[in-house]
Biotite code that builds the C-alpha atoms (Angstrom):
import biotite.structure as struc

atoms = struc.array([
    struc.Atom([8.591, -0.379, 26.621], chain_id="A", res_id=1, res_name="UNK", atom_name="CA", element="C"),
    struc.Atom([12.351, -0.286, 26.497], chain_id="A", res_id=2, res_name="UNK", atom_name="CA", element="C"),
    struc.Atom([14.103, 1.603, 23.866], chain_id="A", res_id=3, res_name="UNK", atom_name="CA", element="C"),
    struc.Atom([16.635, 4.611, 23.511], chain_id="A", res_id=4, res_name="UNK", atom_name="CA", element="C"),
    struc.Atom([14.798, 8.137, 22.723], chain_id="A", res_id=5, res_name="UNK", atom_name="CA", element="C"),
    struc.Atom([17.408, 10.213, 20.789], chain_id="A", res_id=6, res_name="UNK", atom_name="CA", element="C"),
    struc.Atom([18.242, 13.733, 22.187], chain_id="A", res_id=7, res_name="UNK", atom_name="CA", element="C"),
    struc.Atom([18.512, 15.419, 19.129], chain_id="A", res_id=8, res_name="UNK", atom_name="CA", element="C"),
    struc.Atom([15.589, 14.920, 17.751], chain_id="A", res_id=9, res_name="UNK", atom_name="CA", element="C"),
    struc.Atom([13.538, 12.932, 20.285], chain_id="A", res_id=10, res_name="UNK", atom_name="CA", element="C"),
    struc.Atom([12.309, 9.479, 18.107], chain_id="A", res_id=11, res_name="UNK", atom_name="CA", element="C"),
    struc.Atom([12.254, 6.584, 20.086], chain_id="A", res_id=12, res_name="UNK", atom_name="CA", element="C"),
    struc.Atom([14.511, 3.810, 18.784], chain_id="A", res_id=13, res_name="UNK", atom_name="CA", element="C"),
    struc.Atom([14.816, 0.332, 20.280], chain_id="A", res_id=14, res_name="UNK", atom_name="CA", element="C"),
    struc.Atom([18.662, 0.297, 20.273], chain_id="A", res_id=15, res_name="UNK", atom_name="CA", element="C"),
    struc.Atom([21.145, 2.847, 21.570], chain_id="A", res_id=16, res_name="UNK", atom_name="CA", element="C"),
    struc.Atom([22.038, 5.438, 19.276], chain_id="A", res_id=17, res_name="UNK", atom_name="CA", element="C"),
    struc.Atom([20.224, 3.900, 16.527], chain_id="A", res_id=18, res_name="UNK", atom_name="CA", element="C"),
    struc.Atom([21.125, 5.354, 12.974], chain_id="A", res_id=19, res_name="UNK", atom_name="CA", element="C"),
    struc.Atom([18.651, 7.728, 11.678], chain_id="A", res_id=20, res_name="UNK", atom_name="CA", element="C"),
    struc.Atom([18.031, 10.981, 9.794], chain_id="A", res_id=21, res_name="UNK", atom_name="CA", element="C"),
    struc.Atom([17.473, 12.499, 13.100], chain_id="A", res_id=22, res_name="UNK", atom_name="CA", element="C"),
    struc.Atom([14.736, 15.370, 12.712], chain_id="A", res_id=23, res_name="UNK", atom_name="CA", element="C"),
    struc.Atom([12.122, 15.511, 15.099], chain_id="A", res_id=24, res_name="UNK", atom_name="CA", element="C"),
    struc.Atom([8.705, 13.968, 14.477], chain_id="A", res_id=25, res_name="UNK", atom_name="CA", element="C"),
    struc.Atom([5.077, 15.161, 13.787], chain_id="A", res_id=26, res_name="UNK", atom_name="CA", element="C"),
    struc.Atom([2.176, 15.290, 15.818], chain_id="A", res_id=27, res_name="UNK", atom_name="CA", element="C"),
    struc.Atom([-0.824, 13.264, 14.603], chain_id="A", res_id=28, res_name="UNK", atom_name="CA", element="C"),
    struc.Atom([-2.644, 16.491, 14.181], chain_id="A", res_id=29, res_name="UNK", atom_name="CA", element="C"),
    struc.Atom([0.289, 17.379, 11.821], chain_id="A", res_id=30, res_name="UNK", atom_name="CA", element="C"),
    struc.Atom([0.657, 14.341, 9.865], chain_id="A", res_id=31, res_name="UNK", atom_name="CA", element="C"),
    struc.Atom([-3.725, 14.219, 9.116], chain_id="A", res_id=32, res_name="UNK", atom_name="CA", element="C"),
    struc.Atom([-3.843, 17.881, 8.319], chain_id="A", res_id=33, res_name="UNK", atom_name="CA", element="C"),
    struc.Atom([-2.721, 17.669, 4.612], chain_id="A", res_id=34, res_name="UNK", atom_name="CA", element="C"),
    struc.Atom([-3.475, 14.266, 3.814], chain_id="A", res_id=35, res_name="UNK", atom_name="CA", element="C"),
    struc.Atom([-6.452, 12.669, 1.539], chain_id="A", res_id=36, res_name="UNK", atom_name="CA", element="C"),
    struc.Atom([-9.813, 11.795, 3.244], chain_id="A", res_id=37, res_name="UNK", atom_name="CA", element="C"),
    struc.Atom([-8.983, 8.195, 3.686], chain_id="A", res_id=38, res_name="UNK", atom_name="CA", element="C"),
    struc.Atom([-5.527, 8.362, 5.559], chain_id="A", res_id=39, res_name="UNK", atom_name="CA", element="C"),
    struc.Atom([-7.565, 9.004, 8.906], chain_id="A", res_id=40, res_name="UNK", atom_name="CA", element="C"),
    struc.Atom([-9.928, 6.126, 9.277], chain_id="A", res_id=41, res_name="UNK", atom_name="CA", element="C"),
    struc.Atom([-7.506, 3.687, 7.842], chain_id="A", res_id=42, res_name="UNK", atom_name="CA", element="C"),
    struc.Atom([-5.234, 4.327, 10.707], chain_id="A", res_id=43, res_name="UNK", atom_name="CA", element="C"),
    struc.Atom([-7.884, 4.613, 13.188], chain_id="A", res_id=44, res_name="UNK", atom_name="CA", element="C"),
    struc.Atom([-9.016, 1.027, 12.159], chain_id="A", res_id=45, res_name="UNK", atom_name="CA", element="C"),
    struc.Atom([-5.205, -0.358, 12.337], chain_id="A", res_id=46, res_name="UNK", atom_name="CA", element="C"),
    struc.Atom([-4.989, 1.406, 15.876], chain_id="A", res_id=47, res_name="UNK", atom_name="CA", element="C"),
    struc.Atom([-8.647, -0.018, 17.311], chain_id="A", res_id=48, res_name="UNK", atom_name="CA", element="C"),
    struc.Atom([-7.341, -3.379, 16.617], chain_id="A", res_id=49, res_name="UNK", atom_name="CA", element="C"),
    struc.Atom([-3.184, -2.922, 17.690], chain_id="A", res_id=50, res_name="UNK", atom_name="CA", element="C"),
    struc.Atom([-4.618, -1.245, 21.089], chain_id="A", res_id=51, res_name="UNK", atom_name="CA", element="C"),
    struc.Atom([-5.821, -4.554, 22.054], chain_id="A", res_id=52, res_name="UNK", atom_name="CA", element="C"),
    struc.Atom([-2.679, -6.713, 21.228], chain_id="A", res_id=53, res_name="UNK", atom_name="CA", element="C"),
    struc.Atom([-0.225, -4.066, 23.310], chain_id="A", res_id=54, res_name="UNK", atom_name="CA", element="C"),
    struc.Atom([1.935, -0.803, 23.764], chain_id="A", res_id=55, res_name="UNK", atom_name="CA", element="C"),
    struc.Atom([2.574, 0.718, 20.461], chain_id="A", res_id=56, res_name="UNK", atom_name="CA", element="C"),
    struc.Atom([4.892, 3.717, 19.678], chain_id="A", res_id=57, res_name="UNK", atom_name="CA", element="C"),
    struc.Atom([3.953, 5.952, 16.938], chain_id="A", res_id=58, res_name="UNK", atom_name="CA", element="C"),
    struc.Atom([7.021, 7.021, 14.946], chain_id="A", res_id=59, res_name="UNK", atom_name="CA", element="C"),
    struc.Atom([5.125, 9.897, 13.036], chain_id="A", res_id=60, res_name="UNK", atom_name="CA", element="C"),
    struc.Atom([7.828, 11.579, 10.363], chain_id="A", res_id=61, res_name="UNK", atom_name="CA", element="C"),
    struc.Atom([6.656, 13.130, 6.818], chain_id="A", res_id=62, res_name="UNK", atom_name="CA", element="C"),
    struc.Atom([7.052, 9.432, 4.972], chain_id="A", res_id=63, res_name="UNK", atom_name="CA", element="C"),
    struc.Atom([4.469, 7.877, 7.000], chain_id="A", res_id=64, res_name="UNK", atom_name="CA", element="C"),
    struc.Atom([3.963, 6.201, 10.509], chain_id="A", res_id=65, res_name="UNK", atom_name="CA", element="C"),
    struc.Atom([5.969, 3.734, 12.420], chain_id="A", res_id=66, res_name="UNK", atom_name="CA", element="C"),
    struc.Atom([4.565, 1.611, 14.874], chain_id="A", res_id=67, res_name="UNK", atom_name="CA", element="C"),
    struc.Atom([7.253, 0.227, 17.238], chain_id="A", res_id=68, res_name="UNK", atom_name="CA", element="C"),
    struc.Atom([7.336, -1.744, 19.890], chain_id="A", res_id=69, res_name="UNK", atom_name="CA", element="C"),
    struc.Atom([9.818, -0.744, 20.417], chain_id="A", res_id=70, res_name="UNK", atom_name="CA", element="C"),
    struc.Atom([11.501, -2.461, 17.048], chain_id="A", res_id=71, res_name="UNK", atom_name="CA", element="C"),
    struc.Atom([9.232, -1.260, 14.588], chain_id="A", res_id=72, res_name="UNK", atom_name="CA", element="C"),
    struc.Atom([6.922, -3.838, 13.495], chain_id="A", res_id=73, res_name="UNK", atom_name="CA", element="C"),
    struc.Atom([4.501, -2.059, 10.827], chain_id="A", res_id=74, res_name="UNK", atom_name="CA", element="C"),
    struc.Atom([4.286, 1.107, 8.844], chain_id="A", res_id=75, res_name="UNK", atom_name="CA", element="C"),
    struc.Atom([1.237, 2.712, 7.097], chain_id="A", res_id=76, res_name="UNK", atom_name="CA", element="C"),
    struc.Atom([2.273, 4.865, 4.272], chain_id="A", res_id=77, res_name="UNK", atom_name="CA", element="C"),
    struc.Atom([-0.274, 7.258, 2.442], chain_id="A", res_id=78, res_name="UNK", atom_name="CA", element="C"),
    struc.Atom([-0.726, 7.016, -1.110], chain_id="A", res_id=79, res_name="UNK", atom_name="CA", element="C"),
    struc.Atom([-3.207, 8.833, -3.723], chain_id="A", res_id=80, res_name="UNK", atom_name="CA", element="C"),
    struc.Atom([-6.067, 5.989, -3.432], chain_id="A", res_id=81, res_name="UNK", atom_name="CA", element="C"),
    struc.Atom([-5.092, 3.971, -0.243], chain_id="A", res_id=82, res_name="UNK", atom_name="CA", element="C"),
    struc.Atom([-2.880, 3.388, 2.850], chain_id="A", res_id=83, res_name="UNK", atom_name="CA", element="C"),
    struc.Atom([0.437, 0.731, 2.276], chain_id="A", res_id=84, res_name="UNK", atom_name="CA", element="C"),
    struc.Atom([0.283, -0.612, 5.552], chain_id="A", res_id=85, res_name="UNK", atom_name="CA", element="C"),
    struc.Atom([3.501, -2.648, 5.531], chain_id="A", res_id=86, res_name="UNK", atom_name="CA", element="C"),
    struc.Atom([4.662, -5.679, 7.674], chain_id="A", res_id=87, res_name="UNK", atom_name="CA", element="C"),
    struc.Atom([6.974, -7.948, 8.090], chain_id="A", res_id=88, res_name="UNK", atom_name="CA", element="C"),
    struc.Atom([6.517, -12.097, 9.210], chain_id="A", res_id=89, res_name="UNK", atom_name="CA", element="C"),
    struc.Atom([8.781, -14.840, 9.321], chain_id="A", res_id=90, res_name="UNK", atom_name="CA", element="C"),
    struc.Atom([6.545, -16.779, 6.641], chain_id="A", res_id=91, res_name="UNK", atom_name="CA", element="C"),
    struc.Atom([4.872, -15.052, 3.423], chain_id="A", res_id=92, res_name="UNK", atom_name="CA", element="C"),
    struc.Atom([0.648, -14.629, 3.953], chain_id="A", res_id=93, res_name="UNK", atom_name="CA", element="C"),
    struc.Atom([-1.122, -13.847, 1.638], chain_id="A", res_id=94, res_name="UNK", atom_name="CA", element="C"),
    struc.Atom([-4.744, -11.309, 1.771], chain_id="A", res_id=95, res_name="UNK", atom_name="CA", element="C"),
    struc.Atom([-6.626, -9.686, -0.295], chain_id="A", res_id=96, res_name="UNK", atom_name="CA", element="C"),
    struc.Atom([-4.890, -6.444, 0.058], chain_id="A", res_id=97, res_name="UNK", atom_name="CA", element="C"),
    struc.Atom([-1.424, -7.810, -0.175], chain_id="A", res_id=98, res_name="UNK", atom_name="CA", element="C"),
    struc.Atom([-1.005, -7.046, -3.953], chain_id="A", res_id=99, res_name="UNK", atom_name="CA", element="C"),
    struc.Atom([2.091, -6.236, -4.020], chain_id="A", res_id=100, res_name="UNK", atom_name="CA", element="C"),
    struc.Atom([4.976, -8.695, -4.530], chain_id="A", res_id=101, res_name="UNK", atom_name="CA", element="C"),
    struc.Atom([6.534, -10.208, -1.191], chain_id="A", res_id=102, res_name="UNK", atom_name="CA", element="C"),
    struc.Atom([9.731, -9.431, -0.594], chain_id="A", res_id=103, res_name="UNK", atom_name="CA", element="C"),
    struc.Atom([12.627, -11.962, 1.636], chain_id="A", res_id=104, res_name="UNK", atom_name="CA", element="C"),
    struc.Atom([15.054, -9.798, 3.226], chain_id="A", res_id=105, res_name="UNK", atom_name="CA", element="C"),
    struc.Atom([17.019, -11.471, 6.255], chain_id="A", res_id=106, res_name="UNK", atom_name="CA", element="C"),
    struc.Atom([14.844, -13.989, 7.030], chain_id="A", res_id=107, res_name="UNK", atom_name="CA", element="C"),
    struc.Atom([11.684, -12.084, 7.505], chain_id="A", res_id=108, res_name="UNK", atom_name="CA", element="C"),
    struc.Atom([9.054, -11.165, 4.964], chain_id="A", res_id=109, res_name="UNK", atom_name="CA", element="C"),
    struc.Atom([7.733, -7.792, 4.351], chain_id="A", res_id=110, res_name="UNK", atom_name="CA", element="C"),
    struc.Atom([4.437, -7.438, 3.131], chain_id="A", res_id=111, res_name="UNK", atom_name="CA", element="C"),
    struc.Atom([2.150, -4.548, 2.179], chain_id="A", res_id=112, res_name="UNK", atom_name="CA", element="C"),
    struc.Atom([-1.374, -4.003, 2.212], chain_id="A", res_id=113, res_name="UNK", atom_name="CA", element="C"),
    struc.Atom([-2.786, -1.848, -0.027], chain_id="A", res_id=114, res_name="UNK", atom_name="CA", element="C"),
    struc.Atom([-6.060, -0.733, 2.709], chain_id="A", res_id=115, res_name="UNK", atom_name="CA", element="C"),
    struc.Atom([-8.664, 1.750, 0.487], chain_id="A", res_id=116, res_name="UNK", atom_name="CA", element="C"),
    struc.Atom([-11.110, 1.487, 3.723], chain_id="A", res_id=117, res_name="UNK", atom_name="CA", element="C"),
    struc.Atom([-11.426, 0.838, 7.396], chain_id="A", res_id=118, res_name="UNK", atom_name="CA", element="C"),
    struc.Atom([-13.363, -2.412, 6.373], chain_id="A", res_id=119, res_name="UNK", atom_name="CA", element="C"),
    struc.Atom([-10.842, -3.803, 4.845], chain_id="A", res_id=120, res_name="UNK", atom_name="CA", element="C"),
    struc.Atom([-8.888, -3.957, 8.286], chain_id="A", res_id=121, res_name="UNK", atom_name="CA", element="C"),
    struc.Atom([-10.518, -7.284, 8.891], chain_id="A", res_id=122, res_name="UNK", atom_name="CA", element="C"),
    struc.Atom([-10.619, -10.232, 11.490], chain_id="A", res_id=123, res_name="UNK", atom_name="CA", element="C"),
    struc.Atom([-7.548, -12.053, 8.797], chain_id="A", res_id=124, res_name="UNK", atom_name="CA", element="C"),
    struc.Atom([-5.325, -8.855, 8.531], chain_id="A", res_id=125, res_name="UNK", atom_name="CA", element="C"),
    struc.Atom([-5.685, -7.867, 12.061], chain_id="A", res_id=126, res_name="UNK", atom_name="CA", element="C"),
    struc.Atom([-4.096, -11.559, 12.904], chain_id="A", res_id=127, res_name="UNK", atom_name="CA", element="C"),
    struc.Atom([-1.615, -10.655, 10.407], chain_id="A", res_id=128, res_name="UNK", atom_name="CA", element="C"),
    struc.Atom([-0.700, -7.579, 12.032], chain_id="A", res_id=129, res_name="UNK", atom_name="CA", element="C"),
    struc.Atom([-0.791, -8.898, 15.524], chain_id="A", res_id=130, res_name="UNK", atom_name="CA", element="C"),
    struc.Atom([1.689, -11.684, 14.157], chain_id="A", res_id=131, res_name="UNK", atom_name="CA", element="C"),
    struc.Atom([3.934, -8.826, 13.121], chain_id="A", res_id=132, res_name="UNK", atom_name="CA", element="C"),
    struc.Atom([3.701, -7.284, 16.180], chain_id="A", res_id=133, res_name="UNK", atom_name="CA", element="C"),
    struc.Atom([4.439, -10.520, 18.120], chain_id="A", res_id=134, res_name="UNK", atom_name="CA", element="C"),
    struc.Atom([7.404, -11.420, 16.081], chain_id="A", res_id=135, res_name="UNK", atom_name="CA", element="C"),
    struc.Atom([8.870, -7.771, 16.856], chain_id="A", res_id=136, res_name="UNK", atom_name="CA", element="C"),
    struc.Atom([8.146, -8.065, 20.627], chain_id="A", res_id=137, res_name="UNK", atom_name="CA", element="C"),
    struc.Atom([10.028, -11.146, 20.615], chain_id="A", res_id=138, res_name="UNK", atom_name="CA", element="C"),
    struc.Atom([12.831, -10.882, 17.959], chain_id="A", res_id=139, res_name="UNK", atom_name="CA", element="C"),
    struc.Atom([16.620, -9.953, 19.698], chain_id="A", res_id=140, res_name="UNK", atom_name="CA", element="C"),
    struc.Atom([18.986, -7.600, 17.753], chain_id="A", res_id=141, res_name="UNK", atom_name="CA", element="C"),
    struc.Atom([21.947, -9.097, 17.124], chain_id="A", res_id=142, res_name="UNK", atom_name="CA", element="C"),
    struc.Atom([25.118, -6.875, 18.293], chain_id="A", res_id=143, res_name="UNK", atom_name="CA", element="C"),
    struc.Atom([26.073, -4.028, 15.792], chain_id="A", res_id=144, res_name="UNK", atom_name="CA", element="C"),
    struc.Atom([22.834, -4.776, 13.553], chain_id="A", res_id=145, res_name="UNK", atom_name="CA", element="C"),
    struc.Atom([20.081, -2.323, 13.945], chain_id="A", res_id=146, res_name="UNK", atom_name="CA", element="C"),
    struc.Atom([16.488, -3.101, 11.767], chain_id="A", res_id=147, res_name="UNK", atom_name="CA", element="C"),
    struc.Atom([15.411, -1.187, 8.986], chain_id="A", res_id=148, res_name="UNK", atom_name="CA", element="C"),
    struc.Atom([14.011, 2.518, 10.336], chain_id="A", res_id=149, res_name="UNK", atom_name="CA", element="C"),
    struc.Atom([14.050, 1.615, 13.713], chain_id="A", res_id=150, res_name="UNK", atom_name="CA", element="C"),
])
């Protein structure tokens, strides 16, 4: 997977000298140890599936997780009663987890998926996220324009 690791802090990026608040990451162990009982299962569901679609990069910092590839292509973000995975397509989808208003930014859609449980990491978001992973994979920066958080 090619990328640019910063020396400072050591996140992978996938441009040179990408902009970031550059403090080093967490370990998994790290990120799970303080967080509610259904952080943990969620994630393990996302990864089960993304481990069949290709390399991913975990981006662990305090906010949540990156998954890069190396652009990052999803996040999952803990909250009180379930995980915001978010994701961004070229066209807006809709599940039954995606409560949350869609929102257009640069031609791309970012969507989030409000996931309570592992089951709800099913056969139709699974597409969804391999579609977001896809569209990363194959997406070009443009010169002087990095993506949002790497």
């Amino acid at each position: 997977m090619a990328g640019w690791t910063c020396p400072g802090c050591g996140r992978f990026f996938a441009r040179d000298r990408q902009t970031h608040d550059c403090a080093p990451g967490l370990s998994l162990d790290e990120y799970f140890s303080s967080g509610p009982a259904h952080e943990r299962p969620v994630f393990d569901a996302v990864m089960a599936h993304l481990e069949t679609v290709g390399p991913v990069h975990l981006d662990v910092v305090s906010v949540g997780i990156f998954l890069k590839n190396p652009r990052k292509f999803a996040d999952l973000r803990t909250r009180d009663r379930w995980v915001a995975v978010g994701f961004a397509l070229r066209r807006r989808a809709t599940h039954p987890t995606i409560t949350r208003k869609v929102v257009e930014h640069g031609g791309k859609y970012w969507h989030v998926a409000n996931v309570a449980d592992p089951d709800q990491v099913d056969e139709a978001l699974c597409d969804l996220l391999t579609e977001a992973y896809e569209l990363a994979a194959h997406s070009t920066l443009l010169p002087g324009r990095a993506d949002r958080n790497g």
